[in-house]
N, C-alpha and C positions, 0 to 999 in steps of 0.2 A: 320286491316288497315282501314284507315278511309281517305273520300275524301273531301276538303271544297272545296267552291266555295267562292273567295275573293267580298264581297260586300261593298257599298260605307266606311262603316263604317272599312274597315282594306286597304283602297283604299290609296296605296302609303305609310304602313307601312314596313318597314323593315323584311326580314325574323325571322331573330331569334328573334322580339321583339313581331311579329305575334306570335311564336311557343310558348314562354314566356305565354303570353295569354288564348289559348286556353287548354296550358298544364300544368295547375292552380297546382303549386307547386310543378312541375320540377326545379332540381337546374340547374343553368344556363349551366354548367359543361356539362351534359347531354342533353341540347339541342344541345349546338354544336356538342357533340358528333356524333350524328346521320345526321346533316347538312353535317358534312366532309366527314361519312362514304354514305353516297349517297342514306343511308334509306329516306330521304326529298327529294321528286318529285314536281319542277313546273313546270305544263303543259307540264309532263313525262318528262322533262330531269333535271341534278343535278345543285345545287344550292347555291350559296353562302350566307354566314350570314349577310352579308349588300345590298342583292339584294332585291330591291325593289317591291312590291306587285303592279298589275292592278285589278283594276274592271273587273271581270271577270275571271280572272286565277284559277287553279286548284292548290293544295296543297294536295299532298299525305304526310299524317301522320303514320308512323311507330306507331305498338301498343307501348308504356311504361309502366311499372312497377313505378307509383305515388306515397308519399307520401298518409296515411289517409286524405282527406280531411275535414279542415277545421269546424267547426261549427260557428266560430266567427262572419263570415255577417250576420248570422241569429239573431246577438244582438245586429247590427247595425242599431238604428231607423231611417224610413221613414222619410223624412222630407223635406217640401217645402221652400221655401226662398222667397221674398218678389222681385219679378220681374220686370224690369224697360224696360225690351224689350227681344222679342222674336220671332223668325223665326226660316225659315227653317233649318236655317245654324247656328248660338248661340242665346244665350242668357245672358242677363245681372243681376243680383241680386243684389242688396243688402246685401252685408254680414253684421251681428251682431260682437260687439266684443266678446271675448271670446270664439269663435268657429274657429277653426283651418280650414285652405281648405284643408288638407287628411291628413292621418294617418300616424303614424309615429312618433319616438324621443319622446317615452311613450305616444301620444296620440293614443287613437285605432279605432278613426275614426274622419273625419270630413265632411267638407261642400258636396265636391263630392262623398264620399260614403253613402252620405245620402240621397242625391239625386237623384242616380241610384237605389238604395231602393225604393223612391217614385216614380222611373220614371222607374216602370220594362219593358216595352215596350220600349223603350228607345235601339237605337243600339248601340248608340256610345256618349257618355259625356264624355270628359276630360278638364280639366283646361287648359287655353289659358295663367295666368298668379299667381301670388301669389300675398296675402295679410299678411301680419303678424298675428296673432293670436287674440291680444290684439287691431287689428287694423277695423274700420269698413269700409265700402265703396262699390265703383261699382268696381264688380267681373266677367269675362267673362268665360263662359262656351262652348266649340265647342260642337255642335252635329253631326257636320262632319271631317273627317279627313282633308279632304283638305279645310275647314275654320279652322279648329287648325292653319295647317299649317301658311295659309296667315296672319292670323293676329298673331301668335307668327314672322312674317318677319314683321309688322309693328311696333312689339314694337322693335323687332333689330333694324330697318331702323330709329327709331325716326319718323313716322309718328302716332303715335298714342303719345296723348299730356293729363297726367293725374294731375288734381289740386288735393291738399289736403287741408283738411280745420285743422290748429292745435293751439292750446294754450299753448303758451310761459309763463313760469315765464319773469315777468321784463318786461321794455318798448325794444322792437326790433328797432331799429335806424333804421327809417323810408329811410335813405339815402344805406342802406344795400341793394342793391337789390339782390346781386348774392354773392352766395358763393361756390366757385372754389378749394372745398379742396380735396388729392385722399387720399382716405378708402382701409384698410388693414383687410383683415377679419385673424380671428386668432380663438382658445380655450380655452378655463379657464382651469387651472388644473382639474378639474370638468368635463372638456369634454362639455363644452357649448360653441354654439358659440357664439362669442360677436366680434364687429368691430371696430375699431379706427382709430382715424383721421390721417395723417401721412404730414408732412413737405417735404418729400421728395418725389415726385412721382414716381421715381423710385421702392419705394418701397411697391406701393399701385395702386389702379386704378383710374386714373379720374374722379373725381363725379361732376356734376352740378345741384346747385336747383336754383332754381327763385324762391324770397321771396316778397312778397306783404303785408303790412300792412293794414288791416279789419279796426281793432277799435285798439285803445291803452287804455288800461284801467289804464292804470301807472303800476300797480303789477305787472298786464298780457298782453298781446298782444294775438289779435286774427288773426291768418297769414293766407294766402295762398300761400301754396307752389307749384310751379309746379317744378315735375324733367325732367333733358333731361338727365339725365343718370339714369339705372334703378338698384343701388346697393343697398346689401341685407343690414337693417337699416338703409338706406342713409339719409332718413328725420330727423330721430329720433339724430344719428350722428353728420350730420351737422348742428342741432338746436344747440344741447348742445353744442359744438366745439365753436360755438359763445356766448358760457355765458347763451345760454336761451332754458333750458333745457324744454320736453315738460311736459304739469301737467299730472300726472299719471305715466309715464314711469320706469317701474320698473325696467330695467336695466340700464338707461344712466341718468335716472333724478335725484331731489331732493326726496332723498328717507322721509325725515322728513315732508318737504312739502307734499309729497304723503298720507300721514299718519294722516298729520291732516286735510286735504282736505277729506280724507274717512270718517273721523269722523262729521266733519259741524265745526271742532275749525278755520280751516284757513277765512273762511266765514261762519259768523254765520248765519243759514238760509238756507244753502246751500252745500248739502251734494255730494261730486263725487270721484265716486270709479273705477275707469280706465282710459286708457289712452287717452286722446284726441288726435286722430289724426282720420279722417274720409276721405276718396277716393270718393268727392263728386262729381267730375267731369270726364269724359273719354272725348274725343273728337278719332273716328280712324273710317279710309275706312272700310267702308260694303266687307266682304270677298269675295262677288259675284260681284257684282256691280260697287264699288268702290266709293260710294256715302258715304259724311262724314256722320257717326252715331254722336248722342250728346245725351248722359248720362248725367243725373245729380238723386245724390241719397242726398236727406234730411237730414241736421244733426239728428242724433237717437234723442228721447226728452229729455235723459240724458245732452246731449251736448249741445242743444238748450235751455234749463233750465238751465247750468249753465251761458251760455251767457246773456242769460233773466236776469237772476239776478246782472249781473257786470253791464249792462247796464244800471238796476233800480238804483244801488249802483250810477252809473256815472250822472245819471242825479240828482238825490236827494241833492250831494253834490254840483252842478252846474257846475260840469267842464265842 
């Protein structure tokens, strides 16, 4: 029998997601089990699976019979991230593209398990929100539970206001600003998920972006997007939906375009192998405070050398 004492870091989680936790490879099946049968003590009396933990509670743990434990974190690299703010309570990154925010759907690890690798002192990191894989930007990390909490209520609430910075095929009609279409997530026979735009809202969710036109480069468009609705490829979605797929986008864009863009033929000079879309902007309340934070992360130099280059291309020609 074993006794915890709840610290900030499990401060206002859930029983069973607590037990999940500390009993690294219990099937869920078996936690409850032991929650119902009254083997799970908080501060001595019995307890239910959605009763909430305090700073300072006791949890009596029932020995179990575990699964082998594991070898696989041990092959998960250490890895720090390129920091744009940090306190008591989160912190912000910069994510790269190509590195997924955790594991999972064949990846076997990512940004947060790399980071509690490098951050073993570390009580408590979890992800505040996601980024796509292929996508780069500002990333929030809680190092508290009840900062998780508040700022996962300001991305529900719509107080937190995030731009992105993207590259459209084609000139984006400058009079465009908003496009109000509701997204339908679905599977590919393949078991991927993929999203689609949908005519009828009944049979999708509400999506909103704010679209801003940068530069026009005639070919391309350099946008920003801000979403007030936070659906899963909603940018990527509603670009294409409007004819202006983004460069790179290997599920919803020009796949040919993409192809000769990696190689340097679509722009001689000018070689780019991923997606352009980059989370350059956050604006959202301080979880303690309430004081507005304001993120801003660099386009990578990939992104910023491709733009370097339209721009040389634009002025040469004299437009």
């Amino acid at each position: 029998m074993q006794y915890v004492r709840i610290d900030e870091g499990s401060d206002g989680q859930r029983l069973d997601n607590f037990l999940t936790k500390i009993l690294k490879g219990a099937p869920k099946p078996l936690v409850y089990r032991i929650i119902r049968s009254g083997e799970v003590r908080v501060n001595k009396a019995r307890a239910s699976a959605d009763t909430r933990l305090s700073l300072g509670d006791e949890v009596r743990v029932p020995p179990v019979r575990l699964p082998e434990p594991q070898t696989e974190a041990s092959s998960v690299p250490a890895r720090e991230f390129p920091v744009l703010f940090e306190d008591d309570h989160f912190l912000a990154i910069n994510k790269p593209a190509g590195v997924a925010v955790h594991g999972g759907s064949g990846v076997s690890f990512g940004v947060i398990e790399q980071l509690r690798r490098a951050r073993p002192q570390a009580k408590f990191l979890e992800l505040v929100h996601r980024l796509d894989k292929e996508t780069s930007g500002v990333l929030l990390v809680a190092k508290k539970r009840s900062a998780l909490t508040r700022l996962q209520d300001c991305f529900r609430e719509r107080t937190a206001h995030k731009t992105y910075a993207a590259l459209v095929i084609g000139a984006w009609p400058r009079s465009k600003k908003v496009v109000d279409v509701a997204l339908h997530k679905f599977l590919t026979a393949e078991g991927e998920r993929r999203v689609m735009a949908v005519a009828d809202p009944d049979e999708g969710r509400r999506s909103i972006s704010l679209v801003h036109v940068v530069n026009d480069f005639g070919d391309f468009s350099l946008l920003d997007v801000t979403i007030k609705t936070g659906r899963t490829h909603q940018i990527r979605v509603h670009l294409c939906h409007e004819g202006h797929p983004i460069v790179g986008d290997e599920k919803y864009g020009d796949f040919a375009l993409n192809k000769a863009m990696a190689r340097g033929q679509q722009l001689p000079g000018a070689k780019f192998d991923r997606m352009f879309l980059h989370a350059r902007s956050l604006r959202i309340p301080h979880p303690a405070t309430g004081e507005e934070v304001s993120l801003q992360a660099p386009l990578p130099a990939e992104c910023q050398g491709l733009v370097d280059h339209l721009q040389a291309r634009q002025a040469a020609s004299g437009a």
